[in-house]
PDB file of N, CA, C and O in Angstrom:
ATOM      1  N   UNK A   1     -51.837-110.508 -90.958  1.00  0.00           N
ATOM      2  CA  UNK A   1     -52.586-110.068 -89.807  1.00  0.00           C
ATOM      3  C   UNK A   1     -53.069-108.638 -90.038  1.00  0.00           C
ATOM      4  O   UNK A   1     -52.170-107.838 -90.301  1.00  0.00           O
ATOM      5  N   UNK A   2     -54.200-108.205 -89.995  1.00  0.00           N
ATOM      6  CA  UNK A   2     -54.810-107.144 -89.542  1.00  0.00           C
ATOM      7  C   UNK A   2     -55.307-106.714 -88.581  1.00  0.00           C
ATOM      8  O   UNK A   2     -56.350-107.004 -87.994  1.00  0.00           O
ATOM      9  N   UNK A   3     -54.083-105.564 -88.295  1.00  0.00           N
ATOM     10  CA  UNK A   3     -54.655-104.430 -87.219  1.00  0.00           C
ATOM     11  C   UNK A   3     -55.550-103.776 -87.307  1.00  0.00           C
ATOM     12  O   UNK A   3     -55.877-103.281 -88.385  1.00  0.00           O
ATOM     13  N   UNK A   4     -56.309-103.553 -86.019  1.00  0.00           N
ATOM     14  CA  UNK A   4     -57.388-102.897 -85.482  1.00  0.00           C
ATOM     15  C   UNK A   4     -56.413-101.823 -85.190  1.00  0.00           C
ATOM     16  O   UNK A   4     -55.204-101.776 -84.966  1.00  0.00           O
ATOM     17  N   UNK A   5     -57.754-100.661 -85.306  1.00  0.00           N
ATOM     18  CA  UNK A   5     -57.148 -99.102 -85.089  1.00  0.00           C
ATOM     19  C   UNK A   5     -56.675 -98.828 -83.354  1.00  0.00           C
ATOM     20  O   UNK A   5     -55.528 -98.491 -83.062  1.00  0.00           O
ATOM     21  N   UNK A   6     -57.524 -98.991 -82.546  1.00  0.00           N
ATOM     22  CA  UNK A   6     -56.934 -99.180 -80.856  1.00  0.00           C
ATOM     23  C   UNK A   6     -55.581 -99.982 -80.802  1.00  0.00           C
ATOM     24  O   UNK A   6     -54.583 -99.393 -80.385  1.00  0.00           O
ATOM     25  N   UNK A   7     -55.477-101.550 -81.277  1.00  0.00           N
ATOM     26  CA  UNK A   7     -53.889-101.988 -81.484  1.00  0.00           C
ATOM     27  C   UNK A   7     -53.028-101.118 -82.136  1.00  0.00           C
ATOM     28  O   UNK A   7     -51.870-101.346 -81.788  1.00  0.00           O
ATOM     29  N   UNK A   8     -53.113-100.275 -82.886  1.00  0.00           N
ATOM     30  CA  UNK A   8     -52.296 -99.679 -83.561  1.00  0.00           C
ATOM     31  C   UNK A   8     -52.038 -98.271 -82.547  1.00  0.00           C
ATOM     32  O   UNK A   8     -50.882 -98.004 -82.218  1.00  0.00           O
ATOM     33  N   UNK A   9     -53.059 -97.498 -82.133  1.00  0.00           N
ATOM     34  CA  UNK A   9     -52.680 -96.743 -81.169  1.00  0.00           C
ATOM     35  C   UNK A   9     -52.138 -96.909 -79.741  1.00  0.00           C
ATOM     36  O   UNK A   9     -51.321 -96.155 -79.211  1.00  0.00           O
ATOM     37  N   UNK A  10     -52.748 -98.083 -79.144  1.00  0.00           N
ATOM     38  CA  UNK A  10     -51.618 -99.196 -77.967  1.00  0.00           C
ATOM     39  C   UNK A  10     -50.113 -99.114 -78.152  1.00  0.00           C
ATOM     40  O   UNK A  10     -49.202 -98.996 -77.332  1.00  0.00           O
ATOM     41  N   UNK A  11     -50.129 -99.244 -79.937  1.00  0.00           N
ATOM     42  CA  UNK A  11     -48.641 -99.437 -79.848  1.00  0.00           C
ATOM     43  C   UNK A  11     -47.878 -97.831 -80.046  1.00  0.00           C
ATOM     44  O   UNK A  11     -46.691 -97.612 -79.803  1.00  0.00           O
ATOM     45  N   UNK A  12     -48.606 -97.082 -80.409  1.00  0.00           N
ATOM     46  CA  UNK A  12     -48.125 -95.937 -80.406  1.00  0.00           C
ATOM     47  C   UNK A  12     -48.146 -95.235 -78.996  1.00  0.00           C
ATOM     48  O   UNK A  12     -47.394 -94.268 -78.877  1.00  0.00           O
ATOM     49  N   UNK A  13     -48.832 -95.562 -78.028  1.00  0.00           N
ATOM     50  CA  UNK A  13     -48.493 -95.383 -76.848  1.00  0.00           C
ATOM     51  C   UNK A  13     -47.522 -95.910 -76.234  1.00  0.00           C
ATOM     52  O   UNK A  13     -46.845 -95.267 -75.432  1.00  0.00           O
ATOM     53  N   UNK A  14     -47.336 -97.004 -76.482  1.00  0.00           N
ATOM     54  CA  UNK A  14     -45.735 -97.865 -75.831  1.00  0.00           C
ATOM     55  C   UNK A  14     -44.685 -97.279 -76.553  1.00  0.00           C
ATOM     56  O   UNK A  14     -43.615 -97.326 -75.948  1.00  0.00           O
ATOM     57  N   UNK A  15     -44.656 -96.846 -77.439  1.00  0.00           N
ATOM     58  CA  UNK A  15     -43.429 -96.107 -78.277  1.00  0.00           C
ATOM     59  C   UNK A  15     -43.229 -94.642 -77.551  1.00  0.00           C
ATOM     60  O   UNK A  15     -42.183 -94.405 -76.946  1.00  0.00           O
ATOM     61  N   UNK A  16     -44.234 -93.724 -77.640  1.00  0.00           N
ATOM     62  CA  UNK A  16     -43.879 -92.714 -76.680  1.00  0.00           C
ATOM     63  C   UNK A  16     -43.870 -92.641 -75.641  1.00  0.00           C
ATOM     64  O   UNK A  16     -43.468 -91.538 -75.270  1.00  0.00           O
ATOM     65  N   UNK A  17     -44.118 -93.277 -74.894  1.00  0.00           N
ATOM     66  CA  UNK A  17     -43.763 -94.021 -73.374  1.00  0.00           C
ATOM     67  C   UNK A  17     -42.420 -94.160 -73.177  1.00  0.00           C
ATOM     68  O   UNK A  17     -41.895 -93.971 -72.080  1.00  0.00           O
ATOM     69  N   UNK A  18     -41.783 -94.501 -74.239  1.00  0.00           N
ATOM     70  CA  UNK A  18     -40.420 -95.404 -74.041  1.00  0.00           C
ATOM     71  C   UNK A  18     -39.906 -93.929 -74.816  1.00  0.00           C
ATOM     72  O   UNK A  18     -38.823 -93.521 -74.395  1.00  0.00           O
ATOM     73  N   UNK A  19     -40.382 -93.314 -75.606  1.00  0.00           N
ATOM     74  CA  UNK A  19     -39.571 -92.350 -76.233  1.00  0.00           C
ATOM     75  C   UNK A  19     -38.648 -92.485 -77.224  1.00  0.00           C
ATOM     76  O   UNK A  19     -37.509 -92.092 -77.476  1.00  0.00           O
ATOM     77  N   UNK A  20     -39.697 -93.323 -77.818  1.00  0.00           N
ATOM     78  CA  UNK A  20     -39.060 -93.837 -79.250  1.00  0.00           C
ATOM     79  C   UNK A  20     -40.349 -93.000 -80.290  1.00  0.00           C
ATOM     80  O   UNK A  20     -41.418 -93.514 -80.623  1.00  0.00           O
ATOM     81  N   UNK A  21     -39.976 -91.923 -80.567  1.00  0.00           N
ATOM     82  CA  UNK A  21     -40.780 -90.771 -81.153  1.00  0.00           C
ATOM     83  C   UNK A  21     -41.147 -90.994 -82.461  1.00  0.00           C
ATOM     84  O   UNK A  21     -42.235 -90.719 -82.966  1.00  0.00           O
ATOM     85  N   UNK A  22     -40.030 -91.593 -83.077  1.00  0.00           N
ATOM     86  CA  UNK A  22     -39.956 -91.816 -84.722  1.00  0.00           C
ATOM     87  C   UNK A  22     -41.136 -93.151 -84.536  1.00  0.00           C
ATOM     88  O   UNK A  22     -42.339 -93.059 -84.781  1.00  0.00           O
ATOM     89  N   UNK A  23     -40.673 -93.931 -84.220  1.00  0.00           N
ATOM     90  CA  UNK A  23     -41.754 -95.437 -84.137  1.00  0.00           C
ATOM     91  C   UNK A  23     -43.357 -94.848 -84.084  1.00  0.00           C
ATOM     92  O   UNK A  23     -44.248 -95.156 -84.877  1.00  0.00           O
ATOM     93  N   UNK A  24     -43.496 -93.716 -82.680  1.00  0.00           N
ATOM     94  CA  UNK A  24     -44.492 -93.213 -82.578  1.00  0.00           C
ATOM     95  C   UNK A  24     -45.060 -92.699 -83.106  1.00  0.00           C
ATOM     96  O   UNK A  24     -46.231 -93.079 -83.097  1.00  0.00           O
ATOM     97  N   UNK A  25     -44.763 -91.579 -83.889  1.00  0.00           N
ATOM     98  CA  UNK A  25     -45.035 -90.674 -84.879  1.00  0.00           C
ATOM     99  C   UNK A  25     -45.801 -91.615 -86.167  1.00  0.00           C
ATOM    100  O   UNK A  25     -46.993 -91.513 -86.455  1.00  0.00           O
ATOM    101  N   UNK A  26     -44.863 -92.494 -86.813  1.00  0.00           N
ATOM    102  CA  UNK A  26     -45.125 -93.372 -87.614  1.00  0.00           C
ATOM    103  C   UNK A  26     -46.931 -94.319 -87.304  1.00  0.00           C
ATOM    104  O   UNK A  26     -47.872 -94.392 -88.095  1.00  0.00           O
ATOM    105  N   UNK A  27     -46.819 -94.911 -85.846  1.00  0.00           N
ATOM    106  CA  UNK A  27     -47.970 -95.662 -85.521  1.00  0.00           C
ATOM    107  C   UNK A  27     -48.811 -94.365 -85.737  1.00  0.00           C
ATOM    108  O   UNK A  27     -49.485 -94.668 -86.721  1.00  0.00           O
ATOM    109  N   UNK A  28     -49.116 -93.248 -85.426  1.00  0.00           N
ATOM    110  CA  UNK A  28     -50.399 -92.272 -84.830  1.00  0.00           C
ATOM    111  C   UNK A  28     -50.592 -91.910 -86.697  1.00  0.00           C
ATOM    112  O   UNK A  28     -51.787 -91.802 -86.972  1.00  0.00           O
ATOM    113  N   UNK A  29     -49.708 -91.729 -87.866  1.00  0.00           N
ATOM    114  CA  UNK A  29     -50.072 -91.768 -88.623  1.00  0.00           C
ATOM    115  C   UNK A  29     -50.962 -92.612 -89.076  1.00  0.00           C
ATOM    116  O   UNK A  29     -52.105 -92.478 -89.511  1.00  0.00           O
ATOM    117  N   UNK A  30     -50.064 -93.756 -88.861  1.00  0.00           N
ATOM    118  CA  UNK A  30     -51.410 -94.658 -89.687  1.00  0.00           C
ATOM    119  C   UNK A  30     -52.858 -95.047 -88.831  1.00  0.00           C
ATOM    120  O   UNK A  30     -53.710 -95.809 -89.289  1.00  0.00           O
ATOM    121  N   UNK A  31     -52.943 -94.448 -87.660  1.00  0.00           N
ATOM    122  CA  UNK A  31     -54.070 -94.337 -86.839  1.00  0.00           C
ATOM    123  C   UNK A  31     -54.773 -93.371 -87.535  1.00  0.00           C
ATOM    124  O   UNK A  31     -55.977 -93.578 -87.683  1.00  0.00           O
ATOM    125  N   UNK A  32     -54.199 -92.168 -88.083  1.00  0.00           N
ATOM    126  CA  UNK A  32     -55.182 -91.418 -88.799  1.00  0.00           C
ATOM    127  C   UNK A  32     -55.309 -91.210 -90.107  1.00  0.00           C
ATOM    128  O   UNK A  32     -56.103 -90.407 -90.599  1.00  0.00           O
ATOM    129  N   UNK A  33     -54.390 -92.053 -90.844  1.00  0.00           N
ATOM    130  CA  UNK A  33     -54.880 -92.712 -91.842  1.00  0.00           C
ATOM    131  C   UNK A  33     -56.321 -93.632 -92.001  1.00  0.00           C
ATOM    132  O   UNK A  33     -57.269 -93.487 -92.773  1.00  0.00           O
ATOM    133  N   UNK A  34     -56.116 -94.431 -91.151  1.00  0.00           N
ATOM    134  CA  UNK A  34     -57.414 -95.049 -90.562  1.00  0.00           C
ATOM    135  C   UNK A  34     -58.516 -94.287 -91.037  1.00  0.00           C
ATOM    136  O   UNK A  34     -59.291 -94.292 -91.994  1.00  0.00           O
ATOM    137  N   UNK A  35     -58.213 -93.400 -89.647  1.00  0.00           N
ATOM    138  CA  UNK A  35     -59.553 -92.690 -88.988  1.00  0.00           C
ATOM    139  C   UNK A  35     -59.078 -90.676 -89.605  1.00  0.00           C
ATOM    140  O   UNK A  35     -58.060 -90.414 -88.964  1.00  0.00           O
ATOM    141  N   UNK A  36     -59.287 -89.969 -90.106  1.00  0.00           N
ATOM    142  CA  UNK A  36     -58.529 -88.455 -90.114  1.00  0.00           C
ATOM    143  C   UNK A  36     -59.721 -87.828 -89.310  1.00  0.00           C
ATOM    144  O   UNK A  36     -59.540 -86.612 -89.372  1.00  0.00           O
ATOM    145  N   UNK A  37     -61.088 -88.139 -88.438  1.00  0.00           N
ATOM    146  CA  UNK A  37     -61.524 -87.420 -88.077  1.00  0.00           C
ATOM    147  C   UNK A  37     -61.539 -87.205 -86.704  1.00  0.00           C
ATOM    148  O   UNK A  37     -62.178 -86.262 -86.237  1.00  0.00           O
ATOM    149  N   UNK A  38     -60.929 -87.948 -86.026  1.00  0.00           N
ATOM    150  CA  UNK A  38     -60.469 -88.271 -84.910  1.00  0.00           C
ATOM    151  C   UNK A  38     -59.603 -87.414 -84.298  1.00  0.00           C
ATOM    152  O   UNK A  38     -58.402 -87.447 -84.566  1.00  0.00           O
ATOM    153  N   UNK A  39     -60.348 -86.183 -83.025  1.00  0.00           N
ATOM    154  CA  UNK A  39     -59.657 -85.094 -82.568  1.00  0.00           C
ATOM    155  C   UNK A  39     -59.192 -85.712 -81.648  1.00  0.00           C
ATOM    156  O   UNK A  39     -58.963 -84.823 -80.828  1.00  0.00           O
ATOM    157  N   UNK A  40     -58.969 -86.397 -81.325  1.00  0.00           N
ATOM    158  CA  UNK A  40     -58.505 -86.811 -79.522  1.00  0.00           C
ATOM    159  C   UNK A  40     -56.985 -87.405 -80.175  1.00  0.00           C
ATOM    160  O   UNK A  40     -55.999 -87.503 -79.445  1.00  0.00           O
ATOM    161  N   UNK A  41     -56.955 -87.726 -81.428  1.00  0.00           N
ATOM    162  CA  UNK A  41     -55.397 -88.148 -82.410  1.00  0.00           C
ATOM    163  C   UNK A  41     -54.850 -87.572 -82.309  1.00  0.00           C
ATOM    164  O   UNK A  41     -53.875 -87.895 -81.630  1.00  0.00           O
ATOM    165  N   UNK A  42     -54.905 -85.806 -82.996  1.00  0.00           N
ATOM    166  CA  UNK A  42     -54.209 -85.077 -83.230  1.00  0.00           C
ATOM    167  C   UNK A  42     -53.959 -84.439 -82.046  1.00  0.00           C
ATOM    168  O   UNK A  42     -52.873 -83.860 -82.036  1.00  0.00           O
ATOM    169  N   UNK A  43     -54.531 -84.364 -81.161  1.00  0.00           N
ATOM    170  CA  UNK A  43     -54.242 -84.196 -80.080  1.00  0.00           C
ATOM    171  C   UNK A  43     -53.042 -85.000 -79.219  1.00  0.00           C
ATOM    172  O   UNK A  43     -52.209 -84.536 -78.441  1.00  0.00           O
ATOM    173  N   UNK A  44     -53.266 -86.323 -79.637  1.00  0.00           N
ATOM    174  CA  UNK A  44     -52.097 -87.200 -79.107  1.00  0.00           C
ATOM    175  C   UNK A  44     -50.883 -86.693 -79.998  1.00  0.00           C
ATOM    176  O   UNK A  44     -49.860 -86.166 -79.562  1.00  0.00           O
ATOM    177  N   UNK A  45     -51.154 -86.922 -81.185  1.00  0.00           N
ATOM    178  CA  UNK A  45     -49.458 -86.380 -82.479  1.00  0.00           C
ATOM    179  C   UNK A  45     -49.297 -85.025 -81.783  1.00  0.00           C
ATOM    180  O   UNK A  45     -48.104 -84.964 -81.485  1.00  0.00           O
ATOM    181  N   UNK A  46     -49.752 -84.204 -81.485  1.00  0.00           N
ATOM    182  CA  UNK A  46     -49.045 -83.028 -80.946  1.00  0.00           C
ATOM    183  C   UNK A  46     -48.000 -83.303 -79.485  1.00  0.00           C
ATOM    184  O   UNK A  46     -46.778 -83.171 -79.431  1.00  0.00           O
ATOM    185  N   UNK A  47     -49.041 -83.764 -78.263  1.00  0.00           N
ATOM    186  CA  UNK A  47     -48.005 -83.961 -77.690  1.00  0.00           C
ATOM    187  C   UNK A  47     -47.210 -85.098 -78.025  1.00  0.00           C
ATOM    188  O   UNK A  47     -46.832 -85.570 -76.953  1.00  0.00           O
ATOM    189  N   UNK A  48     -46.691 -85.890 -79.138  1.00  0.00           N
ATOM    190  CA  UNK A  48     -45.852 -86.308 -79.778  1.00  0.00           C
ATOM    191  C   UNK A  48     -44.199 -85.659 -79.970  1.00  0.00           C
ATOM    192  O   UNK A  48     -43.039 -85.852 -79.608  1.00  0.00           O
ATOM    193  N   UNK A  49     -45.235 -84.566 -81.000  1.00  0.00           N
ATOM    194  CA  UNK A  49     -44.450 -83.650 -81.878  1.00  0.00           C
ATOM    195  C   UNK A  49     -43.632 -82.597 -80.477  1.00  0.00           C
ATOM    196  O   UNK A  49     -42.572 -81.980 -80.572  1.00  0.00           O
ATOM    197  N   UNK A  50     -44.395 -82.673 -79.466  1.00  0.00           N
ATOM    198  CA  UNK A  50     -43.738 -81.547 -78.484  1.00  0.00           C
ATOM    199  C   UNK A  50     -42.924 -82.184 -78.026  1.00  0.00           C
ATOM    200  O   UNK A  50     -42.030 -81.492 -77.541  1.00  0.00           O
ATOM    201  N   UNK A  51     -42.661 -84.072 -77.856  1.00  0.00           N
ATOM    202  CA  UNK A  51     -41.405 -84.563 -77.040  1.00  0.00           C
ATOM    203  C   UNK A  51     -40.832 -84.218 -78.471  1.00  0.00           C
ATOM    204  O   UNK A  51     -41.280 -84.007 -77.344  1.00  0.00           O
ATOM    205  N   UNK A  52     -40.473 -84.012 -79.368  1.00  0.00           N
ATOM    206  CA  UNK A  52     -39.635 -84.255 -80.676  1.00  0.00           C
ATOM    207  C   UNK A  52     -39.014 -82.815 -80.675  1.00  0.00           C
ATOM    208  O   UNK A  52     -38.008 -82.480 -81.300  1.00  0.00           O
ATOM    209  N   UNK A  53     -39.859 -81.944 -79.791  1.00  0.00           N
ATOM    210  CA  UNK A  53     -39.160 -80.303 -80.011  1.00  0.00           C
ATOM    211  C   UNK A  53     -39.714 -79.881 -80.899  1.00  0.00           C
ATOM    212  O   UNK A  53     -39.565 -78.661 -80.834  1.00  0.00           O
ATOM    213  N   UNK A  54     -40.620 -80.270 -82.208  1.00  0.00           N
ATOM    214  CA  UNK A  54     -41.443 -79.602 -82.937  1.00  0.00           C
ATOM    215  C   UNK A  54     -42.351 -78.698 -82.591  1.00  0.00           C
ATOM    216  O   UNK A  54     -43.487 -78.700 -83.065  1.00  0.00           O
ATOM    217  N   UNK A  55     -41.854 -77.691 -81.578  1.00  0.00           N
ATOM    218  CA  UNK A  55     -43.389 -77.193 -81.131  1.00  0.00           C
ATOM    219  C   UNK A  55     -44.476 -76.531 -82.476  1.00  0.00           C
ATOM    220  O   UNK A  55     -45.703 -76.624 -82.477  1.00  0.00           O
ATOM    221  N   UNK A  56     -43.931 -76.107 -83.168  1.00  0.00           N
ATOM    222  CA  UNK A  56     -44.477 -75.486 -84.185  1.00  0.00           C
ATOM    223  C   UNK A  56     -45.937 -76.268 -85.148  1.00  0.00           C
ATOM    224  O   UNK A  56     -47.094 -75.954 -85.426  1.00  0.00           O
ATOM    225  N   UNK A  57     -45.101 -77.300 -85.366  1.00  0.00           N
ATOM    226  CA  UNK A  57     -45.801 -78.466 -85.700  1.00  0.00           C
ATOM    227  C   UNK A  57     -46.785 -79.238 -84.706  1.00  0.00           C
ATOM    228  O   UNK A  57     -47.766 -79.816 -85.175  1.00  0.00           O
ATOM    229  N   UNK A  58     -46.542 -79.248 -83.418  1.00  0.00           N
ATOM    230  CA  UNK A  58     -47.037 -79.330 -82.239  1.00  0.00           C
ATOM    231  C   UNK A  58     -48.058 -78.587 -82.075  1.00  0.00           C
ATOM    232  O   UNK A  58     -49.106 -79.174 -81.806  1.00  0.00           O
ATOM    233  N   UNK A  59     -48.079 -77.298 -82.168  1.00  0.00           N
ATOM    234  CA  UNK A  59     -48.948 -76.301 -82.401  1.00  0.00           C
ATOM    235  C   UNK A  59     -50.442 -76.528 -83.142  1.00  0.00           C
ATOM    236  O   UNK A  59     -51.590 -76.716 -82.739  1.00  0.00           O
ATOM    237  N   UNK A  60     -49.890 -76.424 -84.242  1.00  0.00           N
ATOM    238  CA  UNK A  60     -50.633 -77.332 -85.332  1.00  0.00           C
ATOM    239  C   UNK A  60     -51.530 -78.559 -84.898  1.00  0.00           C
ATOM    240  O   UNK A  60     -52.751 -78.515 -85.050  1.00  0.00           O
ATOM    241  N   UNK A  61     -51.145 -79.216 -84.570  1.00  0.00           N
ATOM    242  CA  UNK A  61     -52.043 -80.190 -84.423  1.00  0.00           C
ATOM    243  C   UNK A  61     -52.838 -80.056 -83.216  1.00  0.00           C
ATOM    244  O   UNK A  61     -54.059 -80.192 -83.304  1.00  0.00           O
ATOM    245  N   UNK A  62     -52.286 -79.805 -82.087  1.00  0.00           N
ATOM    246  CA  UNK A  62     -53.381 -79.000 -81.295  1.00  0.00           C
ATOM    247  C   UNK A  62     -54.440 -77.908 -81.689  1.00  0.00           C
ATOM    248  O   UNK A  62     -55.368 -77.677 -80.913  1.00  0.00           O
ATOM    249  N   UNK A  63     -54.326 -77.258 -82.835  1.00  0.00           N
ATOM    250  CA  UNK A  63     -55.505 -76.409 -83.050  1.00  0.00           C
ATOM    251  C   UNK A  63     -56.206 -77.156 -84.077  1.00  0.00           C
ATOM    252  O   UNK A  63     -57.402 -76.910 -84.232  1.00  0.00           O
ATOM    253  N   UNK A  64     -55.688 -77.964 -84.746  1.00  0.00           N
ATOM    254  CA  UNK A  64     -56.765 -78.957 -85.290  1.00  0.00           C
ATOM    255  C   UNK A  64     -57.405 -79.938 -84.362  1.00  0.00           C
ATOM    256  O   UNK A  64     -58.551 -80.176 -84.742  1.00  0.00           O
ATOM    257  N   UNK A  65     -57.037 -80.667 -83.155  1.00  0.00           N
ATOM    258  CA  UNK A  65     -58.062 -80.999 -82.267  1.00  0.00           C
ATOM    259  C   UNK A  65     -58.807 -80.379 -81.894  1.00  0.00           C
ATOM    260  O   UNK A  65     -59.956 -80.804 -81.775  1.00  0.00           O
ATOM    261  N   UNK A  66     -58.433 -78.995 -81.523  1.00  0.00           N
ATOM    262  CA  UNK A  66     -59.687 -77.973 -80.858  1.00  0.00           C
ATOM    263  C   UNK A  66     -60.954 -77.710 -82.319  1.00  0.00           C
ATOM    264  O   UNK A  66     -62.164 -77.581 -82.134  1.00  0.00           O
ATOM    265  N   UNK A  67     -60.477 -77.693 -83.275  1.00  0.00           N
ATOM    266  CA  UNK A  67     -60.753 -77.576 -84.173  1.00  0.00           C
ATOM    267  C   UNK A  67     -62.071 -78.429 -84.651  1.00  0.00           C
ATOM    268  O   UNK A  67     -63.024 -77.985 -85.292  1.00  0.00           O
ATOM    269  N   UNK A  68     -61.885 -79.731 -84.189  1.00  0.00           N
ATOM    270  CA  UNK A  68     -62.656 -80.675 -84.853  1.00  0.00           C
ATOM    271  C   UNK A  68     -63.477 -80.619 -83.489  1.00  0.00           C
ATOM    272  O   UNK A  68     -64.681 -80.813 -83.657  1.00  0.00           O
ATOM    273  N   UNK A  69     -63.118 -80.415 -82.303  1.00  0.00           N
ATOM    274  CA  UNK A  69     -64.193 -80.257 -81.252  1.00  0.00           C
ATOM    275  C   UNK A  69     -63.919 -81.393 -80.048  1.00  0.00           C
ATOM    276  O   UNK A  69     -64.718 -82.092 -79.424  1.00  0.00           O
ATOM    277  N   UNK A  70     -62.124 -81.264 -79.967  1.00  0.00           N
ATOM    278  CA  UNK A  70     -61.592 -81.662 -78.951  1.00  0.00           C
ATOM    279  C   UNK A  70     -61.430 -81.081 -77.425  1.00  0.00           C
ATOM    280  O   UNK A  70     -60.521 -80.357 -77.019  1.00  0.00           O
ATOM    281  N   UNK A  71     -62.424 -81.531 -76.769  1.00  0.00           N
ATOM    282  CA  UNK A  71     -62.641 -80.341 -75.723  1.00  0.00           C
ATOM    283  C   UNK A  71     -62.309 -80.483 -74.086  1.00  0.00           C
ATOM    284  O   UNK A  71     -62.573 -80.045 -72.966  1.00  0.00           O
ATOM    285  N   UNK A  72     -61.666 -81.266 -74.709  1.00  0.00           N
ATOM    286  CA  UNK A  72     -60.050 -81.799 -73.086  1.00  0.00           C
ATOM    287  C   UNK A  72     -59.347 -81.525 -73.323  1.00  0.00           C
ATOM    288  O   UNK A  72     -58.637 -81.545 -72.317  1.00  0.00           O
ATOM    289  N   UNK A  73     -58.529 -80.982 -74.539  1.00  0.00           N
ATOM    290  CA  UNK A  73     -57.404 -80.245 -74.765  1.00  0.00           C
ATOM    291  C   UNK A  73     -57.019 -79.267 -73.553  1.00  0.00           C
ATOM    292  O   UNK A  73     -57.587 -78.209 -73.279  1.00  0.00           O
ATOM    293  N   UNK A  74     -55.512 -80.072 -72.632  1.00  0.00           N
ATOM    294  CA  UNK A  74     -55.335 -78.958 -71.931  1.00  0.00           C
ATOM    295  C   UNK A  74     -54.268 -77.959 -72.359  1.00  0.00           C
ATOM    296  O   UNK A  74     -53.900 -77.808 -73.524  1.00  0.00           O
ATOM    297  N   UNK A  75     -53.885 -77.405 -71.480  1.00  0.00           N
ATOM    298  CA  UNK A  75     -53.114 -76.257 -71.656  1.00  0.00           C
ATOM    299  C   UNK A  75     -51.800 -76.403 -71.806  1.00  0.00           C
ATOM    300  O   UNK A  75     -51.231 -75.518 -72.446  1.00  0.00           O
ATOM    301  N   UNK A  76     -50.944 -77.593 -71.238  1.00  0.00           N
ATOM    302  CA  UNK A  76     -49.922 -78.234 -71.629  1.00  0.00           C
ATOM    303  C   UNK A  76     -49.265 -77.402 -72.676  1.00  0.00           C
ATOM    304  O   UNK A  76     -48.391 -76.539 -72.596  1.00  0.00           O
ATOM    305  N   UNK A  77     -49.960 -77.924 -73.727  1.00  0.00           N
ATOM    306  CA  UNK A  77     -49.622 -77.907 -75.728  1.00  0.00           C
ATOM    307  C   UNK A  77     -49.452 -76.023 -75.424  1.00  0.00           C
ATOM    308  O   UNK A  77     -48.439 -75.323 -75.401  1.00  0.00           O
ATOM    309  N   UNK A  78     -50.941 -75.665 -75.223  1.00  0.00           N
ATOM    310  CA  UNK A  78     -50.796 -74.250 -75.468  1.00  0.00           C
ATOM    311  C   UNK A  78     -50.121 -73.262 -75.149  1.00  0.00           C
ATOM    312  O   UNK A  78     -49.924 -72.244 -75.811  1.00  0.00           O
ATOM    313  N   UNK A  79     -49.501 -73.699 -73.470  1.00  0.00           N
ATOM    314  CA  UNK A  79     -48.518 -72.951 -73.226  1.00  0.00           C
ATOM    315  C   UNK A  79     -46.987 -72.602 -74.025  1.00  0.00           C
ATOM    316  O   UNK A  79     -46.204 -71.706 -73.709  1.00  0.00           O
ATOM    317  N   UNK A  80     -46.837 -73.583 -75.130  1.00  0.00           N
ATOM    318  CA  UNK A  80     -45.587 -73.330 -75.914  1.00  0.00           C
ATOM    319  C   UNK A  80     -45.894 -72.845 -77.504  1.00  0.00           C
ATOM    320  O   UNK A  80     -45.175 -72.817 -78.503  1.00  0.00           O
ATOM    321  N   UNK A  81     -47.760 -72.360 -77.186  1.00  0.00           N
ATOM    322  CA  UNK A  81     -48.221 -71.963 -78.385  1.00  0.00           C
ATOM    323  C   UNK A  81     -48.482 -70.613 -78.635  1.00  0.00           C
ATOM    324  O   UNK A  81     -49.195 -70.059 -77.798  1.00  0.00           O
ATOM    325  N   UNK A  82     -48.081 -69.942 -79.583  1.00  0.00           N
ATOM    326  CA  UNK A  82     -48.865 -68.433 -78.878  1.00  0.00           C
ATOM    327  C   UNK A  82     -49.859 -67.928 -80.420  1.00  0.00           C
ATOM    328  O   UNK A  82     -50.566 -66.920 -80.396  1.00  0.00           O
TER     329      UNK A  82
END
């Protein structure tokens, strides 16, 4: 069976939903494996990485959404960014 990139991010939403981070983390990779140009992703892996306590890494990927010209990025992420 081959997954479509939306099924694959569906399921990475039900994983961090439930707060199963590792599962999650794993799906949003291969979502941007897929796709790597996709700011609204890295935007999702950050607040990922922020339930995981990575803020640092969290960080990171929020300024690569803003980066690529993600421009709903709220303030959430940034407030634990400086």
């Amino acid at each position: 069976m081959v997954w479509k990139r939306t099924e694959i991010l569906n399921q990475t939403i039900i994983y961090a939903e439930a707060n199963r981070i590792n599962e999650a983390l794993l799906y949003i990779d291969t979502v941007l494996f897929i796709d790597s140009i996709e700011a609204q992703d890295f935007y999702f892996r950050g607040n990922i990485k922020l339930k995981q306590v990575n803020t640092l890494s969290a960080c990171e990927e929020k300024h690569t959404s803003v980066n690529l010209g993600y421009k709903d990025a709220d303030s959430a992420l940034f407030f634990n960014c400086k």
